[in-house]
C-alpha positions in Angstrom: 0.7 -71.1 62.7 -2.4 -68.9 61.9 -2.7 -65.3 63.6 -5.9 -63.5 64.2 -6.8 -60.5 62.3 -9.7 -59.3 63.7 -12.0 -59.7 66.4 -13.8 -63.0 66.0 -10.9 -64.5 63.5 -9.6 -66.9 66.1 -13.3 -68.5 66.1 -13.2 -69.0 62.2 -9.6 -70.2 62.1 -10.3 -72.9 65.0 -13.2 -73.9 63.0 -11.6 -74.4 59.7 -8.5 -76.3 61.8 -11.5 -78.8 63.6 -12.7 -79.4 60.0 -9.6 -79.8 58.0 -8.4 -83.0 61.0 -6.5 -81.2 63.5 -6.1 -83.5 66.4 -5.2 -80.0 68.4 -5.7 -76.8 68.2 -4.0 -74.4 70.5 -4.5 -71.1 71.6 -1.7 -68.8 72.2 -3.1 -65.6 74.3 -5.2 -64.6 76.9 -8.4 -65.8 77.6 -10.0 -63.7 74.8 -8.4 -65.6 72.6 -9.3 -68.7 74.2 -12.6 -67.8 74.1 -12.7 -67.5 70.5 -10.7 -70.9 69.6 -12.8 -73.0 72.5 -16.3 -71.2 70.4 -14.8 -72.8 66.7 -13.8 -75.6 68.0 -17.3 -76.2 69.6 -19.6 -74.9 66.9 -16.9 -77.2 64.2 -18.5 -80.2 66.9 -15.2 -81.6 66.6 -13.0 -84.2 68.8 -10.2 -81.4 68.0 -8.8 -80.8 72.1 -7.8 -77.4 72.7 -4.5 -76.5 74.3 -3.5 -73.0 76.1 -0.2 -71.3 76.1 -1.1 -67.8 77.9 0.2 -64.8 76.8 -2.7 -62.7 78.2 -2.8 -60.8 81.7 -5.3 -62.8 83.6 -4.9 -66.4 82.0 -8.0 -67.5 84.3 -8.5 -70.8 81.4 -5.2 -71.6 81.8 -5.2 -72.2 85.5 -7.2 -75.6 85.1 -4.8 -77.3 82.1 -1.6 -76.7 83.7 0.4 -74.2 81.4 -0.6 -71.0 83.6 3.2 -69.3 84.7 5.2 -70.8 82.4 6.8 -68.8 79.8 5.7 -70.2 76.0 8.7 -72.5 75.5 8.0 -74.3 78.6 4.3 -73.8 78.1 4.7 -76.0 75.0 6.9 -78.5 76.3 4.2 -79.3 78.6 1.9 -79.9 76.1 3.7 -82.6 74.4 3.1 -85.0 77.3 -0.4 -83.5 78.1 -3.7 -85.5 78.7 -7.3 -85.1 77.4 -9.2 -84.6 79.5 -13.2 -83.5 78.7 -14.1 -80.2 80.0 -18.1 -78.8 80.9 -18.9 -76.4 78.7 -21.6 -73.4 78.9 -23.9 -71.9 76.9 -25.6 -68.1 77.2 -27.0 -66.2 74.1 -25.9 -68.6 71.8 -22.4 -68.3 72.6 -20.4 -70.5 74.3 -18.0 -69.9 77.7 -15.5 -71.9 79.0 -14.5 -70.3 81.7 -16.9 -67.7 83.5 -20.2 -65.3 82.9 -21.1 -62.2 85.0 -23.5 -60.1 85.7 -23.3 -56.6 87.8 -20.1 -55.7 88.9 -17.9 -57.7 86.7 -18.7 -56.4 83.4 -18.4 -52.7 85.0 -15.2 -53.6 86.0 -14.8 -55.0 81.9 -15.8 -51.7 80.9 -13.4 -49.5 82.5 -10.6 -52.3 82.1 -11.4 -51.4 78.1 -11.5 -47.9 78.8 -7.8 -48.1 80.3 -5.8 -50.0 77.6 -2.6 -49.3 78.6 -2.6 -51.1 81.8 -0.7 -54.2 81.8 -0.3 -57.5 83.9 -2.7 -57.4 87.3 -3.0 -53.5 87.6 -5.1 -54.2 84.3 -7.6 -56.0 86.8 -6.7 -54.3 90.1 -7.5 -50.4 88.8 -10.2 -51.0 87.3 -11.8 -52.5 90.4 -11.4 -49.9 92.8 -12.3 -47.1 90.5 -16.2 -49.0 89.6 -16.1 -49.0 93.2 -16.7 -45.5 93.8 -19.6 -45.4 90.9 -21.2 -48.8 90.8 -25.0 -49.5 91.4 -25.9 -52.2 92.3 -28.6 -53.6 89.5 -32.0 -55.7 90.6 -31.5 -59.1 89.7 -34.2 -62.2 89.7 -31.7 -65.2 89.9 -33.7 -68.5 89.8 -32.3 -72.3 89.3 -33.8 -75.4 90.2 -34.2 -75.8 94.0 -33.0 -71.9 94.8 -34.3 -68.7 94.0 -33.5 -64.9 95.3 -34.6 -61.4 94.1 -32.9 -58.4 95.5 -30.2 -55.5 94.5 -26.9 -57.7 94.1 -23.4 -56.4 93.7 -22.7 -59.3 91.0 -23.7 -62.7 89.6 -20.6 -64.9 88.9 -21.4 -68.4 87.2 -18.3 -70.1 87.2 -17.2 -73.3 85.7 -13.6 -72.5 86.5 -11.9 -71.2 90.0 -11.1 -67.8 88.8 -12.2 -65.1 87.2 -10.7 -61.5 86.3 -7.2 -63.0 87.1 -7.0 -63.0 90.5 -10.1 -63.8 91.9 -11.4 -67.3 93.2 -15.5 -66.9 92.8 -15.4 -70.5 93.2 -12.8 -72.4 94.8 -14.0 -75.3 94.6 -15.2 -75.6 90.9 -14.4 -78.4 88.6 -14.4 -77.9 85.0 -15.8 -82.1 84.8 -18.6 -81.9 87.4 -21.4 -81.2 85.0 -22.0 -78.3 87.5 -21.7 -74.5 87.1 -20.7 -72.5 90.2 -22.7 -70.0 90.8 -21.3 -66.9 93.1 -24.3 -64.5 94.3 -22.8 -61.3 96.3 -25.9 -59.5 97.7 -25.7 -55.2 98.1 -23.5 -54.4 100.9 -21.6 -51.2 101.4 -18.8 -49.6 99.7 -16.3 -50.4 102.5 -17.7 -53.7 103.4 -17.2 -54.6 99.5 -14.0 -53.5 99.7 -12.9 -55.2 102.4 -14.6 -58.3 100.9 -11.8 -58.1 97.7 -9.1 -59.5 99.3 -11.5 -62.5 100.2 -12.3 -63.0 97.3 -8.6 -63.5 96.4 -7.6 -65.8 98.5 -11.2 -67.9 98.1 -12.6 -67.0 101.4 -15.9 -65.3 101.0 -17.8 -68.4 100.8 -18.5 -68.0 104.4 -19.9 -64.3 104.8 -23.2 -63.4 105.2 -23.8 -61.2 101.7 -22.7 -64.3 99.6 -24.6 -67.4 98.2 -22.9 -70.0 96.5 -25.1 -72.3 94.7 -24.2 -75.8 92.1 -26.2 -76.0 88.8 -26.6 -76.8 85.2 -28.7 -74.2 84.1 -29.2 -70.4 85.6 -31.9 -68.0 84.7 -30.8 -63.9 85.4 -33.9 -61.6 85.3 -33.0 -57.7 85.2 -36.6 -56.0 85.4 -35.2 -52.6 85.9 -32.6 -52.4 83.2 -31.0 -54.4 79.7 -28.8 -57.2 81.2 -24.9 -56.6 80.3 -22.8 -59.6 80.9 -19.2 -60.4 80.5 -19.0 -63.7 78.7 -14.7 -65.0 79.6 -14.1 -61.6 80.4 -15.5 -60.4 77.4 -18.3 -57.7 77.4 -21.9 -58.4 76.5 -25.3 -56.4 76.3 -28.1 -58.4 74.9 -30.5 -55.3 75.0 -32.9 -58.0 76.4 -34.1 -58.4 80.2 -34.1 -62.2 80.4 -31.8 -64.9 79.7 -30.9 -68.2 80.6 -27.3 -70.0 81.0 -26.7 -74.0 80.6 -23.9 -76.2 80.8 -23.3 -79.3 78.8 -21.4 -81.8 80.9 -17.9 -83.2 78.5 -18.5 -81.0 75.5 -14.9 -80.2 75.1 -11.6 -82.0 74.4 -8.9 -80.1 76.6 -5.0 -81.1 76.9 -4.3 -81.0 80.4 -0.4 -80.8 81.2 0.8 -83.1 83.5 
């Protein structure tokens, strides 16, 4: 057992693990810390698989490998019988992501979530979205992939290779971590109370349908912000590149990943 330190320390300690032979390498926490030990293991290019036993308040990663609601103990026992099974993996500033990146309203909302520590458990992600309600713009994005393209004021940019992102919400419902595809959710500007009566939607998966959304399968994603420096959330963690450009790629199997049964 290794604990992290510091921010960043779960990266090294994954990587020095992938070296050293582990067969696996698991990550006890949220999906911060899975972030971290999914970005050693990668950059170690090791055939070390990852396991999850979530500890964290949204646990989005641990949705797709079958240890998401069970307590650790039972969490673990699953993972003794668990599969590999090779997961997609993405790539955005030269960091990896396993699980999600966004543009627009989901950093914002990572933002005030880190302004609010002592939230816990889904008010950590509910708050935080109705108050960047009340003060969000939305930014002008040029998104552009092969075969679509759309320029416009957007509400948010969600490239998804999981379901979920920010706990409870299902961006993509029909996402599969093995397609060699990212899932990309485009929500166009609509008002405050439209938007808000979009949320529960977007819980339960339903949004696909409305007008203001595009939903789009690729391996590679190009955001434009001419008016302003992109800031991204990259797993729920926040990014600002101080740059107006960038592009996000998937490679198809990069990743071992125990999947319980």
């Amino acid at each position: 057992m290794a604990r992290t330190e510091r921010p960043g320390h779960g990266q090294e300690l994954a990587a020095e693990a992938a070296r050293a032979g582990a067969r696996h390498v698991i990550a006890v926490g949220g999906d911060g810390t899975v972030h971290e030990v999914a970005n050693g293991l990668l950059r170690a290019d090791a055939e070390t698989a990852l396991g999850v036993v979530p500890i964290g308040s949204g646990n989005d990663f641990a949705k797709m490998v079958g240890t998401y609601g069970h307590d650790p103990v039972r969490a673990v026992a699953r993972l003794v019988t668990a599969r590999w099974r090779r997961f997609d993996a993405g790539r955005v500033l030269g960091e990896w992501f396993v699980n999600s990146v966004g543009f627009g309203f989901g950093p914002a909302v990572v933002r005030m979530r880190n302004s609010m520590p002592k939230l816990r458990g889904f008010l950590s992600y509910l708050v935080p979205v109705v108050k960047t309600c009340f003060r969000f713009e939305p930014p002008l994005f040029d998104v552009a992939a092969p075969g679509f393209r759309e320029r416009g004021y957007m509400m948010m940019v969600e490239v998804c290779n999981g379901t979920t992102a920010g706990g409870s919400y299902r961006f993509a419902p029909d996402a599969d971590p093995s397609d060699g595809k990212m899932d990309v959710c485009l929500i166009r500007r609509v008002s405050l109370p439209r938007f808000l009566l979009a949320i529960p939607r977007v819980m339960r998966g339903t949004h696909v349908t409305m007008p203001e959304v595009a939903l789009i399968k690729t391996a590679k994603l190009v955001v434009r912000s001419p008016e302003q420096p992109l800031v991204m959330h990259v797993d729920g963690e926040l990014r600002e590149s101080g740059g107006h450009e960038c592009t996000v790629e998937l490679e198809r199997g990069r990743l071992n990943v125990l999947v319980a049964r």
